[in-house]
C-alpha positions in Angstrom: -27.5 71.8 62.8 -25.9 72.4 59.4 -22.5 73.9 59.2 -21.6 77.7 58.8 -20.8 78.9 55.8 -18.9 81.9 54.5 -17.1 83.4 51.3 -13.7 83.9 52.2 -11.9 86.7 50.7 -7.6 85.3 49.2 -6.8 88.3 47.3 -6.9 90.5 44.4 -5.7 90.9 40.5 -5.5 94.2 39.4 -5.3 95.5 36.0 -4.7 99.3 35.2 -3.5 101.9 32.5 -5.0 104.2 30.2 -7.5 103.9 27.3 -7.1 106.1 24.0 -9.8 107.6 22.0 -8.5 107.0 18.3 -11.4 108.4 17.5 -14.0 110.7 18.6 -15.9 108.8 21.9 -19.2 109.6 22.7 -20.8 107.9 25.5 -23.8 109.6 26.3 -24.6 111.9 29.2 -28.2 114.2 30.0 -27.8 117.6 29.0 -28.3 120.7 31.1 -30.6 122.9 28.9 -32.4 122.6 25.4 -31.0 125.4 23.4 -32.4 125.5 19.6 -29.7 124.5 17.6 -27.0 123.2 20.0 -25.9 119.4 20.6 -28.6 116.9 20.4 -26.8 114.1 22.3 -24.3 115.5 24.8 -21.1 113.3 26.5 -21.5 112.4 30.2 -19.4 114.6 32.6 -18.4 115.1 36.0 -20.9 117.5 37.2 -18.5 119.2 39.3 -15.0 119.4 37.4 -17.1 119.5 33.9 -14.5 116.8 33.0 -15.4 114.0 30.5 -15.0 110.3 31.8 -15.8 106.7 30.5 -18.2 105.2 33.2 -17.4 102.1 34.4 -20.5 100.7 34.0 -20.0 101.4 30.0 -17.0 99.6 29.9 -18.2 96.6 31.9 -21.5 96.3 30.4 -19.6 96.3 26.9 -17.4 93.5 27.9 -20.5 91.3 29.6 -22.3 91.9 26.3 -19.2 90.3 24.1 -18.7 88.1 26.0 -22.1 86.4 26.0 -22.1 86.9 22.5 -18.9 84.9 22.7 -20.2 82.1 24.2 -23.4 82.2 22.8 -25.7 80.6 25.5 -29.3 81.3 26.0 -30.4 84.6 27.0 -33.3 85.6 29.3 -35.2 88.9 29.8 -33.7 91.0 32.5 -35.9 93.9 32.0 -38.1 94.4 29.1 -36.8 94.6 25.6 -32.7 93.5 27.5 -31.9 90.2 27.2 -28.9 89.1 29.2 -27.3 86.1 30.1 -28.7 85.8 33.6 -30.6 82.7 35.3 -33.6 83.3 37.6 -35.6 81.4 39.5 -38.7 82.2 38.2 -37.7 81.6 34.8 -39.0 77.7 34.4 -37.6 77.7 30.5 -34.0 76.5 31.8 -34.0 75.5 35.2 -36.1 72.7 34.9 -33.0 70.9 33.9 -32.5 67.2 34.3 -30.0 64.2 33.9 -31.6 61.3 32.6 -32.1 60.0 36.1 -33.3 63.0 37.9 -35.9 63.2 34.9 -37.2 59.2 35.4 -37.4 60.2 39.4 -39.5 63.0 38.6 -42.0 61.0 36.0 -42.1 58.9 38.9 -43.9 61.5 41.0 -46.8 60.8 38.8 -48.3 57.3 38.5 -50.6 58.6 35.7 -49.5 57.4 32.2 -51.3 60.2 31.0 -49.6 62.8 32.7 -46.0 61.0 32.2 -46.7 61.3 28.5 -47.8 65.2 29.2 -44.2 65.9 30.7 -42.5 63.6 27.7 -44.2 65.9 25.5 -42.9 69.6 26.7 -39.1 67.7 27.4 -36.4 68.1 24.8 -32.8 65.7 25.6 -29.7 67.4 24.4 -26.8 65.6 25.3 -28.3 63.9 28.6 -29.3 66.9 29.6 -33.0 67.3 29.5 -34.5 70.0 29.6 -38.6 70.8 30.1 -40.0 74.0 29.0 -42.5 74.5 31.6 -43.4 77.9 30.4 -44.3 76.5 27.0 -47.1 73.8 28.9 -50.6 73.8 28.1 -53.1 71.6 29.6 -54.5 69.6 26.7 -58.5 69.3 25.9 -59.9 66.7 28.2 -56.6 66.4 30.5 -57.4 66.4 33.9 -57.4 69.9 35.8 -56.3 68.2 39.3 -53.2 66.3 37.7 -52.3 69.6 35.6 -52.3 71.4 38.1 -50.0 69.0 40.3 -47.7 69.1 37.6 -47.2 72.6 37.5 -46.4 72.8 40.9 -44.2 70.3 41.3 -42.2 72.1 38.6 -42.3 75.3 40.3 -41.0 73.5 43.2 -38.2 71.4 41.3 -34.9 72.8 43.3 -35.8 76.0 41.0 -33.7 78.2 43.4 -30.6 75.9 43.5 -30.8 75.0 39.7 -30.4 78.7 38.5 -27.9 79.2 41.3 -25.7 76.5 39.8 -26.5 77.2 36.4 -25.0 80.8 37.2 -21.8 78.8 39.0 -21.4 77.2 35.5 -21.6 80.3 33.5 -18.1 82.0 32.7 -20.6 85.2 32.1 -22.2 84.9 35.4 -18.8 83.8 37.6 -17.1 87.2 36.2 -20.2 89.7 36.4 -22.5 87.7 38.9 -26.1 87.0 38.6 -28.3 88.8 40.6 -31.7 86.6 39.4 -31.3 83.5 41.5 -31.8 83.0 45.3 -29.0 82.9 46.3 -27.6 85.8 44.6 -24.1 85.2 42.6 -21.7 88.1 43.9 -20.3 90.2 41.1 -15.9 88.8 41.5 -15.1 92.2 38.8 -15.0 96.0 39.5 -14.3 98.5 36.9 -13.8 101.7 38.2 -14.9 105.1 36.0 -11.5 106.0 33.7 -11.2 109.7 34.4 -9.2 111.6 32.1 -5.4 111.7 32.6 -3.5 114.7 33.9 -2.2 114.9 29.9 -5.0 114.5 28.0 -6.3 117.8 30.6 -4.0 120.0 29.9 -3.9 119.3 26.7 -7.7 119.5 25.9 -9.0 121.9 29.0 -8.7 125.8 29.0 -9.8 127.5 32.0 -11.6 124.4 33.2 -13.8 123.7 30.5 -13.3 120.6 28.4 -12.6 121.2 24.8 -15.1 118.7 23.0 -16.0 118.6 19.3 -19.8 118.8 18.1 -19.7 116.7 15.2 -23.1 117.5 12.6 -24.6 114.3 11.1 -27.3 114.1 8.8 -29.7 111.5 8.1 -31.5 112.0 4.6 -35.0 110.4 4.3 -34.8 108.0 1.2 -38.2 108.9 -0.1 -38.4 113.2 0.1 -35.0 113.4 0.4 -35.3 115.5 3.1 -32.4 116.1 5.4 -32.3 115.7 9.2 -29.0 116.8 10.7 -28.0 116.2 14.5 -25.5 117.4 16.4 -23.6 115.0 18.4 -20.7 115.8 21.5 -17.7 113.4 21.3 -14.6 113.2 23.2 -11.7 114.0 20.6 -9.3 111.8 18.8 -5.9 111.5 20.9 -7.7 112.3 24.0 -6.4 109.7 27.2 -8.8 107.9 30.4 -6.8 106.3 33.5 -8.9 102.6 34.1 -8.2 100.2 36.6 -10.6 97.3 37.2 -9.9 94.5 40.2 -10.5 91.0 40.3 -11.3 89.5 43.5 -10.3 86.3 43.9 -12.4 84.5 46.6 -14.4 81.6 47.3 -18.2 80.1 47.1 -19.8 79.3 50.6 -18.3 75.5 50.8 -14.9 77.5 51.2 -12.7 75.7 48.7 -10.0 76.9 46.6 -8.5 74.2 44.6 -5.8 73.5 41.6 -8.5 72.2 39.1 -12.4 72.0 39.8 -13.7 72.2 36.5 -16.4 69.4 36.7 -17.1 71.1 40.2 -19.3 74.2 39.5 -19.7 75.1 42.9 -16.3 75.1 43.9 -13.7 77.9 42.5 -10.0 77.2 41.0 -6.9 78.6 39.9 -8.6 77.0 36.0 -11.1 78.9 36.4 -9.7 82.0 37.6 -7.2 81.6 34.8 -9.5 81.3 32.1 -11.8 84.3 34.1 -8.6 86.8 33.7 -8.4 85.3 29.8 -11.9 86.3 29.1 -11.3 90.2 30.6 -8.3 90.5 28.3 -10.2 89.1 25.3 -12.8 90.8 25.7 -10.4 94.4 26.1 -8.8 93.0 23.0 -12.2 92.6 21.1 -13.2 96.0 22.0 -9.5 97.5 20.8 -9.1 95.5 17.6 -13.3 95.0 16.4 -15.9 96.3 18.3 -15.3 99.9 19.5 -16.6 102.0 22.9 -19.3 103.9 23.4 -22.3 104.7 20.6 -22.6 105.1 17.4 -20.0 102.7 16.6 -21.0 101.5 13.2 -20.3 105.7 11.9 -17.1 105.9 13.2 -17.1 107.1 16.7 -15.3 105.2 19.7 -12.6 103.5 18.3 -9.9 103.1 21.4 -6.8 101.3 22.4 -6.1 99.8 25.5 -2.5 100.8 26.5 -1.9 98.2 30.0 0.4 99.3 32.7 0.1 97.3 35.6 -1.1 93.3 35.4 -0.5 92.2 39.1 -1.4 89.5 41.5 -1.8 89.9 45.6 -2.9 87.6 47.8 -4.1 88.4 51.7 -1.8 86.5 54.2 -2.8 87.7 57.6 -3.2 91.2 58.2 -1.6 91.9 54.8 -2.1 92.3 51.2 1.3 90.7 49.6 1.8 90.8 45.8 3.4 87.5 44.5 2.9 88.1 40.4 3.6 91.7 38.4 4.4 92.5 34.8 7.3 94.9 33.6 5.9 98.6 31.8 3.5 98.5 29.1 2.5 94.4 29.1 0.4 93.5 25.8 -2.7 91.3 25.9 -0.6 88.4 24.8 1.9 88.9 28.1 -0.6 89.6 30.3 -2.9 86.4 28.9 0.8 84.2 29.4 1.1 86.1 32.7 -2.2 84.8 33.8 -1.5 81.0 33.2 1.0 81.1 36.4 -1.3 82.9 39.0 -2.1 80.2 41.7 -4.3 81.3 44.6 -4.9 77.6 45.7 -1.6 76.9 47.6 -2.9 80.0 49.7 -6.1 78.8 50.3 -6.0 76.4 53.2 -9.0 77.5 55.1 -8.1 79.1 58.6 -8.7 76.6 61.7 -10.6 77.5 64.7 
């Protein structure tokens, strides 16, 4: 009977404060009504207070998206048309990935010289790693249908399920924001909560409950007639303020381990990796302050925002309690909390519990 397994929950790193619009934000909600003439593209809101809010899924998603642009690995089709850095069993393009040995015990599966050279054909080796594009095989003219067939199911069969599992385990992508393609699923370690808009920036920008928003009028001219197409869009003004908080949960894989340094481990988590996890987050908030923008329409202006952090803090679980061991003074800046980061240890917690 094989052991029991189970994630175990050590704690939590939490990271809060506001985000300014420097500019006008528009992140885009459904509207009520049609009315001739009125906005085109209206801002998301709570539908109860009428309130504008950044969702949390627009924040994260933005962050996944730099991030695998930052590490530029290969991307597969989530849905159609979205291409995401995810790893799925039934995607045979990278999980039938070999060291040099795994690849000569699988040519050894098939006696056939023929079919050997087949496989050689569809394999590419970079770096020791092999890889073999089975989506990419065709059966040659005159190859035979019985050993063609063998071969394709023997690759469908390859450890496909653990292969993109692990492959997930090795992503810095995947570790932060999960991967939900492989069997077993990679939990999701990151939540980012909606940023609702701070007690200020309401009375500031509401009147009698109803959020003061600007409809800014674009116009797209038609290079041939010269014909002109306005739109109206909603944004959230300049100067206007959003509470965020995201948590980090800090916890195991099944095998239970928490150790100093597993990097050559992929299945086992670290206070490396959850070091260089908490440095991505902050790069990626900094890539979104200083280059990229929030919401739509970046590239005319809109969404340009600044992170202001006011709590970067570390608490661990010891018992029945949730004890925090690392916190930053007011108003840390990217470069503090990054610092910050490189002295959270987990591990010497993480002795597993005897029973």
């Amino acid at each position: 009977m094989s052991e029991s397994k189970q994630i175990r929950l050590l704690g939590f790193v939490k990271i809060a404060g506001q985000i300014e619009a420097l500019s006008g934000l528009h992140i885009g909600g459904t509207a009520d009504s049609i009315d001739k003439g009125g906005i085109d593209s209206p801002v998301i809101k709570n539908p109860v207070t009428n309130e504008p809010y950044i969702p949390g899924s627009s924040l994260r998603g933005r962050m996944r998206a730099l991030l695998e642009a930052k590490n530029g690995n290969f991307l597969s089709a989530m849905t159609e048309k979205i291409y995401m850095e995810i790893y799925g069993t039934k995607d045979y393009q990278f999980e039938a990935l070999f060291d040099e040995k795994e690849f000569d015990d699988f040519l050894s599966r098939f006696p056939d010289d023929e079919a050997g050279e087949l496989i050689r054909q569809y394999a590419e080796n970079k770096g020791g790693k092999i890889f073999l594009y089975a989506n990419k095989l065709r059966k040659p003219e005159g190859f035979n249908d019985k050993i063609f067939e063998q071969i394709q199911k023997k690759l469908e069969n390859n450890e496909n399920s653990e292969r993109a599992y692990r492959l997930a385990m090795e992503s810095p992508v995947c570790r932060l924001f999960g991967n939900s393609a492989s069997d077993p699923g990679l939990p999701s370690v990151l939540i980012v909560r909606d940023a609702l808009m701070s007690e200020k920036s309401k009375k500031d920008f509401m009147w009698e409950g109803l959020p003061i928003t600007e409809a800014k009028i674009e116009i797209a001219v038609d290079r041939i007639t010269a014909h002109a197409m306005p739109r109206t869009i909603e944004r959230v003004p300049a100067g206007a303020r959003f509470d965020f908080e995201m948590v980090y949960k800090v916890q195991t894989y099944e095998n239970g381990d928490f150790l100093d340094n597993a990097l050559g481990k992929p299945d086992t988590k670290c206070d490396e990796k959850l070091r260089k996890d908490l440095e991505n987050i902050f790069c990626a908030l900094e890539i979104i302050q200083n280059h990229s923008g929030l919401g739509g329409n970046t590239s005319r202006g809109h969404g340009q925002v600044r992170f202001e952090i006011k709590k970067f803090e570390a608490k661990r679980i010891t018992g029945e309690r949730v004890e925090g061991f690392t916190r930053l003074g007011e108003n840390p800046t990217f470069f503090d909390c990054s610092n910050a980061a490189q002295t959270i240890s987990f591990a010497q917690y993480a002795k597993p519990n005897k029973v």
